[in-house]
Biopython code that builds the backbone (N, CA, C, O; Angstrom):
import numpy as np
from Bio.PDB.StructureBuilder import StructureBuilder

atoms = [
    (1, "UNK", "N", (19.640, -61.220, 56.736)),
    (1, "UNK", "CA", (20.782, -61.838, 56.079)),
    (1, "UNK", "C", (22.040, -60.997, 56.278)),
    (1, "UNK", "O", (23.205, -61.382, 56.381)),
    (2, "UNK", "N", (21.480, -59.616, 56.311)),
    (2, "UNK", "CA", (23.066, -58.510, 56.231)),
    (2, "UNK", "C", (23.553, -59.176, 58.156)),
    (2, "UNK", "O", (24.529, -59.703, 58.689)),
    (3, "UNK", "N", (22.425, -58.799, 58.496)),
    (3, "UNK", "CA", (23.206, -59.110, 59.978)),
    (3, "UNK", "C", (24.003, -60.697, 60.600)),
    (3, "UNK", "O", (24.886, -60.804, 61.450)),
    (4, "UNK", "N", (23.180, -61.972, 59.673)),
    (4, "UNK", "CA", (24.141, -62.921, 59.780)),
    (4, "UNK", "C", (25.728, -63.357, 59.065)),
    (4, "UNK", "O", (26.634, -64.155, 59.305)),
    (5, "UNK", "N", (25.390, -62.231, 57.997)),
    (5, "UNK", "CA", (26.987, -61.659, 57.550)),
    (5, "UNK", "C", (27.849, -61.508, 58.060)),
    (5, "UNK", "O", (28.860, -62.204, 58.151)),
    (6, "UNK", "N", (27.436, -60.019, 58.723)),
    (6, "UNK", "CA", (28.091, -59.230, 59.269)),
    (6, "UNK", "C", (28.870, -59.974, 60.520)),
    (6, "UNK", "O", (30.077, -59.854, 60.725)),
    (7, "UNK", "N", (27.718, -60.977, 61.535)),
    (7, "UNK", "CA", (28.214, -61.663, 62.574)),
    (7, "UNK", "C", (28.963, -62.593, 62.489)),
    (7, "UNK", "O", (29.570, -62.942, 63.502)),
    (8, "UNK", "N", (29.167, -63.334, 61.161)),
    (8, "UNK", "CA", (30.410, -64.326, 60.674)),
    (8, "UNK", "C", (31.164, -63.580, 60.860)),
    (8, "UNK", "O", (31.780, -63.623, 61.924)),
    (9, "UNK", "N", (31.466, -62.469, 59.797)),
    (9, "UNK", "CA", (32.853, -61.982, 59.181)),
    (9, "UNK", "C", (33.109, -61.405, 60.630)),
    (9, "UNK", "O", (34.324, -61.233, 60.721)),
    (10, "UNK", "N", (32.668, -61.146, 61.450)),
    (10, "UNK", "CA", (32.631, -60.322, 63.176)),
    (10, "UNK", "C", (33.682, -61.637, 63.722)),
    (10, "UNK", "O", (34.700, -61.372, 64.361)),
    (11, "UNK", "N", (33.333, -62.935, 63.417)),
    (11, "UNK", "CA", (33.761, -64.036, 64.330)),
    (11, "UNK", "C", (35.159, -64.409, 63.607)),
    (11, "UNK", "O", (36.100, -64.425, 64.401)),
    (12, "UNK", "N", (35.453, -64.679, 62.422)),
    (12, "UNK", "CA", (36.127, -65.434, 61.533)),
    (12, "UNK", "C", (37.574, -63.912, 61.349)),
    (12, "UNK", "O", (38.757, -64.207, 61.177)),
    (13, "UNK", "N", (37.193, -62.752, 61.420)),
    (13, "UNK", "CA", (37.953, -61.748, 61.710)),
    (13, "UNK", "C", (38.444, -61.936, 63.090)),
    (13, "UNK", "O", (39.423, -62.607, 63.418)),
    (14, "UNK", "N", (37.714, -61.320, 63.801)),
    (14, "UNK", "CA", (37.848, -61.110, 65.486)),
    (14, "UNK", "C", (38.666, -61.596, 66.325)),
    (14, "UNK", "O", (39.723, -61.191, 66.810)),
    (15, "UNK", "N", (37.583, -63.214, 66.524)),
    (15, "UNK", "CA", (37.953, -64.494, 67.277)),
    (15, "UNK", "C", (38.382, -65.571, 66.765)),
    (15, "UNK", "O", (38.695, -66.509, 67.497)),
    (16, "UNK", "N", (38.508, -65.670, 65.024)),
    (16, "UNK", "CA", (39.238, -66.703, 64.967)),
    (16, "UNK", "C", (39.982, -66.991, 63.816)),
    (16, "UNK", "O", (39.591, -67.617, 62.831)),
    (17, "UNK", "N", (41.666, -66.226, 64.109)),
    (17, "UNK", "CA", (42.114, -66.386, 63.291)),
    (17, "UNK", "C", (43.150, -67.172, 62.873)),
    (17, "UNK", "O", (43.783, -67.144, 61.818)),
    (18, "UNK", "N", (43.243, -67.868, 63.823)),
    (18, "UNK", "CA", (43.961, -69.776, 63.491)),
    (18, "UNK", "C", (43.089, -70.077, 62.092)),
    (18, "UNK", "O", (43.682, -70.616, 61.157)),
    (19, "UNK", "N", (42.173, -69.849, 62.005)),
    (19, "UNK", "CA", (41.259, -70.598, 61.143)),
    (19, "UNK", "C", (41.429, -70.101, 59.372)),
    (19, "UNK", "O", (41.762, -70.758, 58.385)),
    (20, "UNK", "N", (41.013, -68.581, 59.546)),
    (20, "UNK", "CA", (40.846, -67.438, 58.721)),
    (20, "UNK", "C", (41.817, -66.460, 59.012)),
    (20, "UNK", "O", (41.626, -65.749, 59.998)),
    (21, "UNK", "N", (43.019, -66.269, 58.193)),
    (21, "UNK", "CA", (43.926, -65.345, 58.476)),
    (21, "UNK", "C", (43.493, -63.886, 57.954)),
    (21, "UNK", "O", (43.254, -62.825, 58.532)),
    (22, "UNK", "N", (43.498, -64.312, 56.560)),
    (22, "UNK", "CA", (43.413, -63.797, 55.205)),
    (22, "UNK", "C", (42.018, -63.239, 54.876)),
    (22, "UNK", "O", (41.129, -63.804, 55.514)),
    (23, "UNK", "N", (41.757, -62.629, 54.350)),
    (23, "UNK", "CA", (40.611, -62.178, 53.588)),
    (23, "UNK", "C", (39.891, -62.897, 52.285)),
    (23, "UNK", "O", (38.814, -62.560, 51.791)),
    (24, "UNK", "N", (40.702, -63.905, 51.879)),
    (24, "UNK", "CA", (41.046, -64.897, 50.724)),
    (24, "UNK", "C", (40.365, -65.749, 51.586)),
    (24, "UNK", "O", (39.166, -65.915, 51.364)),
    (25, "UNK", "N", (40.901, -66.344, 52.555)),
    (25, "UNK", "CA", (41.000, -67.358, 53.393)),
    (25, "UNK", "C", (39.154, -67.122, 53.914)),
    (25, "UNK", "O", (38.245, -67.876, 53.569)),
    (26, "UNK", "N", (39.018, -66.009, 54.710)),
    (26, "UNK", "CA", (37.556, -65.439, 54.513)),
    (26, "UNK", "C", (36.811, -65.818, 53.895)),
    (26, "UNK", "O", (35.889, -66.611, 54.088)),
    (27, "UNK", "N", (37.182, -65.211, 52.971)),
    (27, "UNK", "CA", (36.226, -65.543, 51.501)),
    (27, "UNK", "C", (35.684, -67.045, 51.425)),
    (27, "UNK", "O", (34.525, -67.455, 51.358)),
    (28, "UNK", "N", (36.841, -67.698, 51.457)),
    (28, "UNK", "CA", (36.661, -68.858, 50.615)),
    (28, "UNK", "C", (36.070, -69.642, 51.708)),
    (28, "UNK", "O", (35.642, -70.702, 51.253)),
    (29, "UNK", "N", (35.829, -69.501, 53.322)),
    (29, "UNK", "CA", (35.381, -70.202, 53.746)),
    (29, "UNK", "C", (33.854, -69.885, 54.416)),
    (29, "UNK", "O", (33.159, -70.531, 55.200)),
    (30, "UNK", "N", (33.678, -68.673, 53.784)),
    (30, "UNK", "CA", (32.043, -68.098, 54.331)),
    (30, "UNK", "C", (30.886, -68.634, 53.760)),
    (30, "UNK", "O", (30.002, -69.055, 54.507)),
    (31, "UNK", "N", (30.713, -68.698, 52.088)),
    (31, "UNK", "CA", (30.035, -69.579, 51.718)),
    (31, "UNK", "C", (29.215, -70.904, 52.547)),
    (31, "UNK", "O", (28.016, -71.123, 52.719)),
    (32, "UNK", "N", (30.638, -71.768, 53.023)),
    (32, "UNK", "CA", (30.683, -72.865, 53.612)),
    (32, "UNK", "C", (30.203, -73.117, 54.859)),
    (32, "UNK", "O", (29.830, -74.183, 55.347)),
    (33, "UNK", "N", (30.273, -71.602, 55.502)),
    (33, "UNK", "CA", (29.506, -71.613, 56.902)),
    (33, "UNK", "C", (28.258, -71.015, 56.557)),
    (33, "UNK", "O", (27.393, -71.375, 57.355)),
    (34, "UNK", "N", (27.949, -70.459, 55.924)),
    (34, "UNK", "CA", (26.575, -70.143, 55.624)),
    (34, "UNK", "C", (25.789, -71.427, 55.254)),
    (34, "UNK", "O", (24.820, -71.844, 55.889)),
    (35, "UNK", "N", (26.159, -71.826, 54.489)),
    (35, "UNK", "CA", (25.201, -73.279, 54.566)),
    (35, "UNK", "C", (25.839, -74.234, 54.859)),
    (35, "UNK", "O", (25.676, -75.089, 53.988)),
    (36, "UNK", "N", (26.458, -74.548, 55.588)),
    (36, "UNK", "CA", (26.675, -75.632, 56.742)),
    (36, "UNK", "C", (26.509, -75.800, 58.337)),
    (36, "UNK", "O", (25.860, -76.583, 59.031)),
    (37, "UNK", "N", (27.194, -74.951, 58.559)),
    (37, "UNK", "CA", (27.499, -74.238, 59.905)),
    (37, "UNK", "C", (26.790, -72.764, 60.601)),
    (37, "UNK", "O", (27.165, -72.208, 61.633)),
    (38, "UNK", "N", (25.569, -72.311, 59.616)),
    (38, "UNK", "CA", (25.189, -71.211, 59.987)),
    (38, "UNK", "C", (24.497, -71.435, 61.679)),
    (38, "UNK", "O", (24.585, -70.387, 62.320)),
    (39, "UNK", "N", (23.966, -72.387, 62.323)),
    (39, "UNK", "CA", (23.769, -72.373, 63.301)),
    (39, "UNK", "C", (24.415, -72.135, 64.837)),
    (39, "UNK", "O", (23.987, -71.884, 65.963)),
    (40, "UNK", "N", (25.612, -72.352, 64.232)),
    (40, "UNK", "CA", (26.728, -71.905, 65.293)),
    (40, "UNK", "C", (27.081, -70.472, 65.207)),
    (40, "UNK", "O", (27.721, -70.066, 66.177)),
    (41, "UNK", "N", (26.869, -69.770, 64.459)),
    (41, "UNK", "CA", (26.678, -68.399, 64.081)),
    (41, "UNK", "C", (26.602, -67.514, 65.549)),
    (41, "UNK", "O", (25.426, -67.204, 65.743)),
    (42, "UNK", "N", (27.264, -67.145, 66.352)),
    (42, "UNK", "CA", (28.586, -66.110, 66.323)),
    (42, "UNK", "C", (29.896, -66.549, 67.148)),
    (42, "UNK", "O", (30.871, -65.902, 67.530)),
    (43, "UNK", "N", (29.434, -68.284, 67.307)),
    (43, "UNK", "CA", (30.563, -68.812, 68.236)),
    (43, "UNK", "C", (31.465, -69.418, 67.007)),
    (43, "UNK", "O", (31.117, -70.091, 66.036)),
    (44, "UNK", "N", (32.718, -68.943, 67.397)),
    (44, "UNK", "CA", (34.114, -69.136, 66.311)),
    (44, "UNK", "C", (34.609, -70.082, 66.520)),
    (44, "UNK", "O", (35.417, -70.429, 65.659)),
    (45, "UNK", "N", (34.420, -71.049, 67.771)),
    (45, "UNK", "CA", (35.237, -72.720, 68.232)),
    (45, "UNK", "C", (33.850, -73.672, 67.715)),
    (45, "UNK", "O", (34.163, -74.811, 67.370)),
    (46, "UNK", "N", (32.614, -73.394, 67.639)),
    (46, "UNK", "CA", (31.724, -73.825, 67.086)),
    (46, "UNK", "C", (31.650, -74.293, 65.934)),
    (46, "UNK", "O", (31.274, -75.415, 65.595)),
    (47, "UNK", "N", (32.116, -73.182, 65.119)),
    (47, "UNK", "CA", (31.752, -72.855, 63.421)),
    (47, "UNK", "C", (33.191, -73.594, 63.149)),
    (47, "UNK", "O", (33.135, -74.480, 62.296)),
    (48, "UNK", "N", (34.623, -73.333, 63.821)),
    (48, "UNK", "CA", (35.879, -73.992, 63.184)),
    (48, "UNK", "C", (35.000, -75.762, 63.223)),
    (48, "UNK", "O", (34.817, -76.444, 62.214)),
    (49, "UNK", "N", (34.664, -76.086, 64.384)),
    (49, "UNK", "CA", (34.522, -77.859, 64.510)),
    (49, "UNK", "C", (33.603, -78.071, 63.846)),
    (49, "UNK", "O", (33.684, -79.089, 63.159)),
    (50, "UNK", "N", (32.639, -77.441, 63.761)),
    (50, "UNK", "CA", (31.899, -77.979, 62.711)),
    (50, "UNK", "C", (32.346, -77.807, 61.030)),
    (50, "UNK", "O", (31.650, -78.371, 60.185)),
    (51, "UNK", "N", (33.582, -76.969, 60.604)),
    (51, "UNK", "CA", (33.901, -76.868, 59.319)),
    (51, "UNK", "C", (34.934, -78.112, 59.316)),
    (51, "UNK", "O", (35.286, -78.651, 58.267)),
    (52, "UNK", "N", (35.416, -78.541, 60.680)),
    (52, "UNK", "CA", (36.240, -79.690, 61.006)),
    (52, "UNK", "C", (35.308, -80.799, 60.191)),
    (52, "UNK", "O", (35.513, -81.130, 59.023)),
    (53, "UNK", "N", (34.372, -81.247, 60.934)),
    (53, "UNK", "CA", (33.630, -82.235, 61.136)),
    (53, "UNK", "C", (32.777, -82.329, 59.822)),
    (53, "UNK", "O", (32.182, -83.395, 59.663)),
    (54, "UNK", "N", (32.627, -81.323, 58.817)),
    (54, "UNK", "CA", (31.759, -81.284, 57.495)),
    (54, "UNK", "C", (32.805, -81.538, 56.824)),
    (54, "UNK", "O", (32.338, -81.981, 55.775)),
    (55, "UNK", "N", (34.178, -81.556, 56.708)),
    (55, "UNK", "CA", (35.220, -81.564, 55.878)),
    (55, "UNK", "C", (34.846, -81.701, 54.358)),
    (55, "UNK", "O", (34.792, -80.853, 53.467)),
    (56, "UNK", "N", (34.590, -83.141, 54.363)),
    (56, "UNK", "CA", (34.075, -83.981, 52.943)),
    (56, "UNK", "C", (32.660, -82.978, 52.126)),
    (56, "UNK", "O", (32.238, -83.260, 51.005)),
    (57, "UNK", "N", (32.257, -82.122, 52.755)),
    (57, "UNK", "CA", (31.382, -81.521, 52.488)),
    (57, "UNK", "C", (31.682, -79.705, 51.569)),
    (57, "UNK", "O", (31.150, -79.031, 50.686)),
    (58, "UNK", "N", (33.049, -79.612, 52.664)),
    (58, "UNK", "CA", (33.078, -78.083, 51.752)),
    (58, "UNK", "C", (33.864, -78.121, 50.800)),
    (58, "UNK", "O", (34.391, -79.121, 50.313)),
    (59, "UNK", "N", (34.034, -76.491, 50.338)),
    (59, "UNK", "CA", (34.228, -76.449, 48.604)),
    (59, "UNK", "C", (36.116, -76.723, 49.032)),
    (59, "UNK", "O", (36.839, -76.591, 50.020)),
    (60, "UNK", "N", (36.201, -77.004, 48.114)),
    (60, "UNK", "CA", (38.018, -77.056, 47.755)),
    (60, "UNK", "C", (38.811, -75.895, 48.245)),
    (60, "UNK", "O", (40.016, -76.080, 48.414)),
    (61, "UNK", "N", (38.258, -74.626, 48.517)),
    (61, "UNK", "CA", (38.530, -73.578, 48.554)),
    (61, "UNK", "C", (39.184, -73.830, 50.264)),
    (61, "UNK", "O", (40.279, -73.900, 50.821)),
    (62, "UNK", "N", (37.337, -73.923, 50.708)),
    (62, "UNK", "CA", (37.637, -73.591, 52.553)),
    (62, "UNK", "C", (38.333, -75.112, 53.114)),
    (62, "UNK", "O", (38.716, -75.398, 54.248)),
    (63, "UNK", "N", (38.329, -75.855, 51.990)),
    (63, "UNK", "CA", (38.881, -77.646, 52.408)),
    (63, "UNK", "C", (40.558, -76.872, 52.844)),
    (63, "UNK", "O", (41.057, -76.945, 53.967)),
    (64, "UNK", "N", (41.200, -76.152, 51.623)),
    (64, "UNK", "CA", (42.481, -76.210, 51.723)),
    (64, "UNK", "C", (42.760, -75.058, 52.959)),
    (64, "UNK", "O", (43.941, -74.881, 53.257)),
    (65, "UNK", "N", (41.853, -74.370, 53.598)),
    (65, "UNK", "CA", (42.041, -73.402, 54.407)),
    (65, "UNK", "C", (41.760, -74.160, 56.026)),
    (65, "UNK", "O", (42.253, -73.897, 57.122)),
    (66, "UNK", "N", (40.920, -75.017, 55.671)),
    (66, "UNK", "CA", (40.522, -75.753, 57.382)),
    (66, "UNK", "C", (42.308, -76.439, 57.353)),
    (66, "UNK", "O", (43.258, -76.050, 58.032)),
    (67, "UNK", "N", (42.278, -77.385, 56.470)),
    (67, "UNK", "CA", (43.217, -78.438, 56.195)),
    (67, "UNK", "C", (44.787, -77.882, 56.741)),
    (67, "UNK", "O", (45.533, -78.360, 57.595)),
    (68, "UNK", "N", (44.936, -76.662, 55.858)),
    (68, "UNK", "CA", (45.793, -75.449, 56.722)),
    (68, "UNK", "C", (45.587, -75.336, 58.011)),
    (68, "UNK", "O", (46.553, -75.043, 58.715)),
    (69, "UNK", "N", (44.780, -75.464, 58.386)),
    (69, "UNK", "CA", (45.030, -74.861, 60.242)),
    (69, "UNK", "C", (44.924, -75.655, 61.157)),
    (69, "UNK", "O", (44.882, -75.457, 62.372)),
    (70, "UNK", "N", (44.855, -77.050, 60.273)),
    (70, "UNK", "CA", (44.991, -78.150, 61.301)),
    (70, "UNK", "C", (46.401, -78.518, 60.956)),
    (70, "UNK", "O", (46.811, -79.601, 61.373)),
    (71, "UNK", "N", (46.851, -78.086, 60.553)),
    (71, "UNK", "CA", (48.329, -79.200, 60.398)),
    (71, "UNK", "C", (49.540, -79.195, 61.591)),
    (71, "UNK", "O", (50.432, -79.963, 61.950)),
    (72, "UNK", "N", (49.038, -77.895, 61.976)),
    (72, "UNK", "CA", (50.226, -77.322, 63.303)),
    (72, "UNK", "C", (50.003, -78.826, 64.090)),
    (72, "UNK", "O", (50.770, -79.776, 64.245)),
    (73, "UNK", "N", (48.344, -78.550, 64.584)),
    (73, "UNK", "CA", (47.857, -79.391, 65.414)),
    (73, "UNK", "C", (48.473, -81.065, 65.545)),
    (73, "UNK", "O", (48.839, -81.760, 66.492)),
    (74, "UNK", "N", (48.348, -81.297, 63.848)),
    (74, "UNK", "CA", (48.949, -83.054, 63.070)),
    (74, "UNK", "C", (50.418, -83.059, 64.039)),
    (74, "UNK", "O", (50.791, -83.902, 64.854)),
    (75, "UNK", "N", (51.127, -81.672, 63.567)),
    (75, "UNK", "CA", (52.524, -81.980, 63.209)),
    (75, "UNK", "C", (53.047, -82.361, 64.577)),
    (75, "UNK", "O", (54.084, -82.997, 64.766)),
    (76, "UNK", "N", (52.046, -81.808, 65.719)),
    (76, "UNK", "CA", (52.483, -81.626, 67.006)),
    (76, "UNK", "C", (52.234, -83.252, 67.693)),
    (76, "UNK", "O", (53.022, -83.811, 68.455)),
    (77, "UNK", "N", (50.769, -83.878, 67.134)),
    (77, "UNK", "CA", (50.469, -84.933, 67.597)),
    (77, "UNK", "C", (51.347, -86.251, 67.303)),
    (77, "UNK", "O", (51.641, -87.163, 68.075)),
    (78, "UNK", "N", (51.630, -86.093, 66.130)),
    (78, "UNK", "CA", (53.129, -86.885, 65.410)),
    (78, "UNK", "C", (54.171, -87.077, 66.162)),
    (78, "UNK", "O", (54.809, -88.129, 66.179)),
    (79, "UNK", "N", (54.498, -85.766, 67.049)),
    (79, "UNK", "CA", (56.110, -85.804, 67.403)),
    (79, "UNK", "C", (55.393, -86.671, 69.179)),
    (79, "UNK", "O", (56.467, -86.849, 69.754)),
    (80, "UNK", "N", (55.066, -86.830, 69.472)),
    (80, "UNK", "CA", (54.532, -87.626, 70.793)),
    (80, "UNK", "C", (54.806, -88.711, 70.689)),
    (80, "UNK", "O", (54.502, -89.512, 71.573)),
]
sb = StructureBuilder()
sb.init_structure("model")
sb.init_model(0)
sb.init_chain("A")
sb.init_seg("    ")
for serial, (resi, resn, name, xyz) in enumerate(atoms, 1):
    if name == "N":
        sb.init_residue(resn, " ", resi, " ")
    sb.init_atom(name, np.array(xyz, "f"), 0.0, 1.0, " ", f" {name:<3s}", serial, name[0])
structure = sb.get_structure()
């Protein structure tokens, strides 16, 4: 368990911080990959689409943190 920890916070630090800036942001969305997304476990474009794709599923916490890092994405598809 310490080592599938360790290999999130490795990914969500590291490689992906569009997603997870913050340590807050961290926080609130590890839970959510642990039991949702633990199978994608140490790929960081994996674990973001699948926290994409569970949306309706995670806590309020990592909702307002995915929801955050898609908006660049919205704001850009809008202006087209």
């Amino acid at each position: 368990m310490k080592s599938a920890t360790f290999a999130l916070l490795a990914v969500l630090v590291g490689t992906a911080p569009a997603l997870a800036e913050t340590g807050a942001e961290r926080a609130a969305c590890t839970p959510d990959v642990m039991r949702l997304c633990a199978a994608q476990i140490p790929n960081a474009g994996a674990i973001t689409l699948c926290l994409r794709e569970k949306r309706v599923s995670l806590s309020g916490a990592c909702r307002t943190v995915v929801d955050r890092s898609d908006r660049p994405a919205r704001e850009i598809a809008n202006r087209r």
